[in-house]
C-alpha positions in Angstrom: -82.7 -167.4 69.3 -79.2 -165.8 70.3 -79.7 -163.7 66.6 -83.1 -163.0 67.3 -81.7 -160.9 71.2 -79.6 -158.8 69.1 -82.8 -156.4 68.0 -83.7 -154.4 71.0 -87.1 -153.8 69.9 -87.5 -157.6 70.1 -86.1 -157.9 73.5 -88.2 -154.9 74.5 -91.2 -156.8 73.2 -90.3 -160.3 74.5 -90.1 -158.7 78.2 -93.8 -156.9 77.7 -95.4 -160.2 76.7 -93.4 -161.9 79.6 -94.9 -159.8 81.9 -98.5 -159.3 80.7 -98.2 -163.6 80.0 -97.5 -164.3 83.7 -100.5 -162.2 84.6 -102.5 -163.8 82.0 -102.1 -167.5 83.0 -102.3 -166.4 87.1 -105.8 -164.8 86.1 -107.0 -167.1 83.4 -106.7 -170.1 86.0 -107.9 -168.3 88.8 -111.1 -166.8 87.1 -112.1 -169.9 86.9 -111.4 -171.9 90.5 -112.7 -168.4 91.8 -116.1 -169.2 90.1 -115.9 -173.0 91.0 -115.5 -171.9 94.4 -118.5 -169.3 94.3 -120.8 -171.6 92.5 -119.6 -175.0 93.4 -119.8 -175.9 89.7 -117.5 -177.7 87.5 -119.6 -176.9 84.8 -119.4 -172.8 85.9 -116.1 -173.2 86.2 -115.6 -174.3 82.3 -117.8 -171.7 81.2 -115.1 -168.9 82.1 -113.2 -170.3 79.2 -116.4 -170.5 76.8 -116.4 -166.7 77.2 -113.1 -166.0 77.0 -113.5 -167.7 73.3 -116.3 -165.9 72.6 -114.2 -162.9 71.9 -113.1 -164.4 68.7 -116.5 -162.2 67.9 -114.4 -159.2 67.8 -111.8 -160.9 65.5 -112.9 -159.5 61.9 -113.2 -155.6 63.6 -109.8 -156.1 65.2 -107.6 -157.9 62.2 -109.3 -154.5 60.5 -108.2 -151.9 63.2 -104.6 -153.6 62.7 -104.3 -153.5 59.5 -105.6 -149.7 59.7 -103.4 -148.0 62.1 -100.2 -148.7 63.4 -99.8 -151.7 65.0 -97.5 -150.3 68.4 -99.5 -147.9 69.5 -102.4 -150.1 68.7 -101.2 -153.1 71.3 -99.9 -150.2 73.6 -103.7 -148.8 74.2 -105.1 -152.9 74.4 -102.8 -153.2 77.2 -103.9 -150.0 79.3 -107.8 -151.0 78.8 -107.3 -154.7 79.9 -105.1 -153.0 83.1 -108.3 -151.1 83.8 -111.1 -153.9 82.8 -109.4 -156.7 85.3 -110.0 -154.0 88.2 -113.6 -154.8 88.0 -112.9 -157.9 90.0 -112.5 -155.9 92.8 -116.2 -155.8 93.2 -116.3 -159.7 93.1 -117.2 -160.9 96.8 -119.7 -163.5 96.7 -122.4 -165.6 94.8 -123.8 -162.7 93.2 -121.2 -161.0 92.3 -119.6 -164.3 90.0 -121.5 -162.6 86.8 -118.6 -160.3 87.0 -116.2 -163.0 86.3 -117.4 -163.5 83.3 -117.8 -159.7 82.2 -113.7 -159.4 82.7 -113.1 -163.1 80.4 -115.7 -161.6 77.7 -113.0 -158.4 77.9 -109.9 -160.6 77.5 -111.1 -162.5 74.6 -111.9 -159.1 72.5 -109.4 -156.8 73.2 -106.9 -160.1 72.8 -108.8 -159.9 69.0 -107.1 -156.6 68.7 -103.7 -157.0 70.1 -102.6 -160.3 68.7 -103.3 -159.7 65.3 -101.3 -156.3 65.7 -98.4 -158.1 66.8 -98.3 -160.8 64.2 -98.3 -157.9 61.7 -96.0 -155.7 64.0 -93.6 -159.1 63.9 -93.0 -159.4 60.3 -91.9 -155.2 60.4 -89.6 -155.6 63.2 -87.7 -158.6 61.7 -86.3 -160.7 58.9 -88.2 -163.5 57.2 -85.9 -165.8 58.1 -86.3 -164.9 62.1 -89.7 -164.9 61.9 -90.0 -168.8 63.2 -87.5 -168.2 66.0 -89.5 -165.4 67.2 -92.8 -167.1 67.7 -91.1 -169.9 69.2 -89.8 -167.2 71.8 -92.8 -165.5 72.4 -94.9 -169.1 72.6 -91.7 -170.3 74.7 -92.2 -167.6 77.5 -96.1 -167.6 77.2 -96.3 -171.3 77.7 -93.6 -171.9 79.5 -95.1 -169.5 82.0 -97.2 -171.8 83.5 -94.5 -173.5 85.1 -94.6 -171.0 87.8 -97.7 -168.6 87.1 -100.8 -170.6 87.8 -98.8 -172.0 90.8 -98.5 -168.2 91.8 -102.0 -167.6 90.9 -103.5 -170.0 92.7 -101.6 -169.4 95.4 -102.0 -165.9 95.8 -105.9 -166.8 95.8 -105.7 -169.1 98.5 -103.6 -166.3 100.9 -105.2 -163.5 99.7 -108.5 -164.0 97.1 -108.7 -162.8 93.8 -108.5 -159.3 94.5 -104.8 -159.4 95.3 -104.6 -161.6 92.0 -106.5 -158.8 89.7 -104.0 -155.6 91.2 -101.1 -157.5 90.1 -102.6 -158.8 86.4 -103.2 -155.1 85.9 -99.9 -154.1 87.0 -98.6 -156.7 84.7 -100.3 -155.0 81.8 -99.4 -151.3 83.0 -95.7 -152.9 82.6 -96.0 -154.5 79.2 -97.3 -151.2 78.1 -94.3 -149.0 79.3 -91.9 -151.3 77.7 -93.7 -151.5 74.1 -93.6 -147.4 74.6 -89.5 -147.6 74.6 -89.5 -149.6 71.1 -88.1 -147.4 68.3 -89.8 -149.7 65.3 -90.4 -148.0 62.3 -94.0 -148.3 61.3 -95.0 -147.0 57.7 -98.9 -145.6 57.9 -101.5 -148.0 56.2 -102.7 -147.0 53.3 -106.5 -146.1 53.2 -109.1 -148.6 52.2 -109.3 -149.3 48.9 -113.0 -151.5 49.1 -116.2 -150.7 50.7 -116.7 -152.1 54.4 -117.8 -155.5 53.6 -115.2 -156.2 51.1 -112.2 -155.0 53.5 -113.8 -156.6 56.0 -113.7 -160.0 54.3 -110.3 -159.9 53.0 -109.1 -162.0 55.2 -111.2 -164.8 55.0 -110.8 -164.5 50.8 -107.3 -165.0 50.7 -107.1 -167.6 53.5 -109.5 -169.4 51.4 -107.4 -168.8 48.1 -104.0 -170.3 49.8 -104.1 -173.7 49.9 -101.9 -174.2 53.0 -103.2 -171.9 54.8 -107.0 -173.1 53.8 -105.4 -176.7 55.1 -104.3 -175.6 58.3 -107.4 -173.4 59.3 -109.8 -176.5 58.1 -108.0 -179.3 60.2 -107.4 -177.2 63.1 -111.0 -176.3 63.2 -111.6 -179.5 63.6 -109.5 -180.7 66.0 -111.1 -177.9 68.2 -114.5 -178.6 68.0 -114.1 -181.1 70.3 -111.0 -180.2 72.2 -112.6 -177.6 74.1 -114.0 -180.5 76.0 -110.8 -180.3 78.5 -111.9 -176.9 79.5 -115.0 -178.7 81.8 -113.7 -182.4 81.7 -110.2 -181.2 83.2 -112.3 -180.6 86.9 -113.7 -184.0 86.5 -109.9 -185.5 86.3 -109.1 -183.3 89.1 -111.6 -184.5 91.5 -111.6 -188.0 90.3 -107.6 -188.1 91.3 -108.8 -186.6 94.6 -107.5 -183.4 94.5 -109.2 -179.9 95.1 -110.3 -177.9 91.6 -107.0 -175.4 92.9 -104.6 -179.0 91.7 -105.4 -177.4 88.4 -102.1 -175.1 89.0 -100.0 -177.8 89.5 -101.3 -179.5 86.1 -101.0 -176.2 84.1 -97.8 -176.2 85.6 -96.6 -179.4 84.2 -98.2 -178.3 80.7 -95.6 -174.9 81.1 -92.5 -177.9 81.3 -93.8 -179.4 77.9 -94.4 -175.6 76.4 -90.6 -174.8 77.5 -89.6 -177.8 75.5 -92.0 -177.2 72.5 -91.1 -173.5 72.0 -87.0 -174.4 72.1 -87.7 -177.0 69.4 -90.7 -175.2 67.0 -88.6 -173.5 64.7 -85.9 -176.5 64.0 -88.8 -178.7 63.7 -91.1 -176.1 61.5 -87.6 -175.9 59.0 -87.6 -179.6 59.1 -91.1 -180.6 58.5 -93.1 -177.5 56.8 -95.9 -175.7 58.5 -98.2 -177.9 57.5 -96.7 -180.5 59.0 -95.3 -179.3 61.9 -99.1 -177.8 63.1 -100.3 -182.1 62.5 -98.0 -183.3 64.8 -98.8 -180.9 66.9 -102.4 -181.6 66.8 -101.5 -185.1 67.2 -100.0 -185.1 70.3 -103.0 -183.1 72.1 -105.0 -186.1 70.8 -102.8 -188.4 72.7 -103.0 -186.2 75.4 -106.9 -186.7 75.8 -106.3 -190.1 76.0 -103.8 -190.1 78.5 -106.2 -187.8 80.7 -109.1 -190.8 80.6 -106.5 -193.3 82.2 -107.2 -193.0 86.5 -103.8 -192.0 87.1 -102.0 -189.7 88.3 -98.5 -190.1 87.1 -100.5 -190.8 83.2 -102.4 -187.7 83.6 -99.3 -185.4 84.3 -97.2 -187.0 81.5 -100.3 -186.0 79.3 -100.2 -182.5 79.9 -96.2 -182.3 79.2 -97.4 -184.0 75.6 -99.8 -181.2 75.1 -97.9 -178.5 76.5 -95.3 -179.2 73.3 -98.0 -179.9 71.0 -99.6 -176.8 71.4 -96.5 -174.8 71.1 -95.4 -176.6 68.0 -99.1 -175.9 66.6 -99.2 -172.2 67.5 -95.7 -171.4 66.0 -96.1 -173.2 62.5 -99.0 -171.5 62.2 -98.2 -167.8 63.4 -95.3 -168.4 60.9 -97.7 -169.5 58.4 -100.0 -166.3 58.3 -96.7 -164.1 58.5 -95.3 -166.0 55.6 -98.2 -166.6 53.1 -100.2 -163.0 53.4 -99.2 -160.0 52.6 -98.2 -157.6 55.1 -101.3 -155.0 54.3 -104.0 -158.1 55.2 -101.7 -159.8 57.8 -104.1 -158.5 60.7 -106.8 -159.5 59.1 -105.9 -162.7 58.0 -105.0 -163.5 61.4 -108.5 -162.5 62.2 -110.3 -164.8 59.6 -107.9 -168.1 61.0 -108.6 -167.1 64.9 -112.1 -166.5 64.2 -112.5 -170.3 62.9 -110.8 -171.4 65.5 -112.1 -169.9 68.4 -115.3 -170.1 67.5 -114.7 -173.9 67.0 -113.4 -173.8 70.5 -115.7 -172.5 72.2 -118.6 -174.7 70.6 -116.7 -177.4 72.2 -116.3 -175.9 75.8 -120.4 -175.1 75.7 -120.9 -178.8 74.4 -118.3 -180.2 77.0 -120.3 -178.1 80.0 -123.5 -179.7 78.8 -122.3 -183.4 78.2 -120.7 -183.8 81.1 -123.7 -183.5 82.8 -124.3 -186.6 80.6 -121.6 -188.7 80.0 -119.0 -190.0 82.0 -115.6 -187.9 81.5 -113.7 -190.8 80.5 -115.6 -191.3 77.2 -115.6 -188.1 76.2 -111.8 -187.7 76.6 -111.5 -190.5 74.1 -114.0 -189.2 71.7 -112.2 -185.9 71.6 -109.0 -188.0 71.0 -110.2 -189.9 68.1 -111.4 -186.6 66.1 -108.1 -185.2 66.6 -106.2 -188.0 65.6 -108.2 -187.7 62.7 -107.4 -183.9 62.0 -103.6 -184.8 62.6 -103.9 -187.6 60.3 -105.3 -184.8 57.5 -102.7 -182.0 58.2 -99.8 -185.1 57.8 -100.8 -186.5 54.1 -101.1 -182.6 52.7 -98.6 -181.5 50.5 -98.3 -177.5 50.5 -96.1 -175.6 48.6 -93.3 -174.3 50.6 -93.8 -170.8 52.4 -90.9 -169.4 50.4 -92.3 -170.3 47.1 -95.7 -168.6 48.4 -93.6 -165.4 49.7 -92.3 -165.4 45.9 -95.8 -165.6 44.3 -96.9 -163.3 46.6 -94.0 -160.6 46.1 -94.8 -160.9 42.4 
């Protein structure tokens, strides 16, 4: 970590996603107690997340534009239209107005389809292979571990002020990410031109995620894992008001998840050299399973200790398999191979969210905590007994 702090353009980065991060998790959780308290739905409330996911849309276009300009100015220009599309809550004052909400989460999720691919690419310019680990374990460190303090602010701020206040200052947060990423002196080679017709470019992703084994591995049990885990995004209101505590409580939990992210993201890369990528994203996985199961038991001491466990679970999952894509594709298809996973995955997500909203009209919350805990188990339980080849032999093959 100390190494990775001696590239300025890293730093520069790091405090741009710190930023924009903080005003991510304040609006993320207060989107959606803002239309729990509009609508007086639970099932409202976990839709805002089933939109957010259903950005992933925009994946393949954006893994294209990043791999077809350059990726700083790119992530510079995603940041100034989110600053101006959270501004629309402004007009958010009552009932009808909650329809907004949802436009500014359905903004998120695609533009996020643009910028994150950029920056995976725009990672594996800035910096050594071998740095590569310790810099998604920083960025997944701050993002995560940002919930310690920024759906506690978030929430907060909504309470004293309404959502308004909360918007201005998200959009400040991206006006400030944007004016560091401007001071980066990376050196960015143009892309070459297009070599295919649409389709085929298009694609490219998805072929060669398809045609690397580990990567094909990871994508598949992930996939899995989240068509059920979207469940929390509804189920986690039920806990909340089961426990006795207003749908705002939410902060504190996310809070407690920022603790566990703190802890994953100082341990990923050590743990990621230790175990392989594979590896390292089935443990992760694992321990979100055990956190759904923790979440079913009427407690409130069990139910925070479950989202520390998923809070480094999640971390450990995101930074084996960032380092993954950066390792295993070359650097002209890293955007879009980016694309091709996040597509799977977030479309896998939000199938579960919609399917959590609907069942828990159904079912009580408690069974389908533990239902989404046994598939997940089960996903771990694939990603453990795979044997990959190691990312340096697949750099090798792929150099060659």
């Amino acid at each position: 970590m100390r190494r990775l702090l001696t590239y300025r353009d890293a730093r520069l980065l790091v405090g741009g996603q710190t930023l924009s991060a903080f005003g991510d998790w304040a609006m993320f959780i207060v989107m959606a107690v803002w239309m729990k308290t509009l609508t007086g739905s639970s099932a409202r409330a976990g839709l805002v997340f089933l939109v957010l996911g259903l950005g992933a849309l925009a994946a393949p276009l954006g893994g294209l534009l990043a791999d077809r300009v350059r990726r700083r100015p790119l992530m510079i220009a995603c940041d100034v239209v989110l600053s101006a599309s959270v501004l629309l809550l402004l007009l958010v004052h009552d009932r009808g107005d909650a329809w907004l909400i949802y436009v500014v989460a359905l903004l998120y999720g695609a533009v996020g389809m643009v910028f994150y691919p950029a920056q995976t690419a725009l990672l594996r310019v800035m910096l050594p292979e071998e740095l590569l680990a310790d810099a998604n374990g920083a960025l997944s460190t701050m993002r995560q571990g940002l919930r310690v303090v920024a759906p506690l602010a978030g929430a907060g701020l909504f309470a004293a002020f309404g959502g308004g206040v909360v918007a201005g200052f998200d959009a400040a947060t991206f006006a400030g990410s944007a004016f560091l990423m401007s001071r980066m002196r990376v050196a960015e080679e143009r892309p070459k031109p297009p070599e295919h017709h649409f389709l085929r470019e298009v694609t490219a992703g998805v072929e060669h995620v398809w045609r690397t084994l580990p990567l094909r591995q990871i994508t598949v049990g992930v996939t899995v894992a989240l068509l059920v885990t979207g469940f929390t995004e509804t189920l986690i209101f039920s806990v909340i008001q089961h426990l006795g505590h207003k749908p705002s409580f939410f902060g504190v939990l996310a809070t407690l998840q920022g603790i566990g992210s703190i802890a994953g993201g100082l341990t990923a890369a050590a743990v990621l050299r230790r175990l392989g990528d594979v590896r390292t994203v089935g443990v992760g996985v694992g321990l979100f399973g055990l956190c759904g199961l923790l979440l079913a038991v009427p407690s409130l001491a069990v139910v925070t200790i479950g989202f520390v466990v998923a809070g480094l679970g999640i971390v450990w999952a995101i930074v084996a398999f960032n380092t993954s894509i950066q390792t295993r594709a070359p650097l002209a298809i890293q955007g879009r191979v980016d694309a091709a996973c996040e597509v799977s995955l977030s479309l896998a997500q939000t199938a579960s969210i919609g399917a959590g909203a609907a069942l828990s009209t159904l079912l009580d919350y408690r069974i389908l905590l533990v239902a989404m805990a046994a598939v997940v188990a089960a996903s771990a339980a694939y990603l453990l007994t795979r044997h990959g080849e190691a990312p340096a032999a697949a750099a090798e093959q792929l150099a060659g």
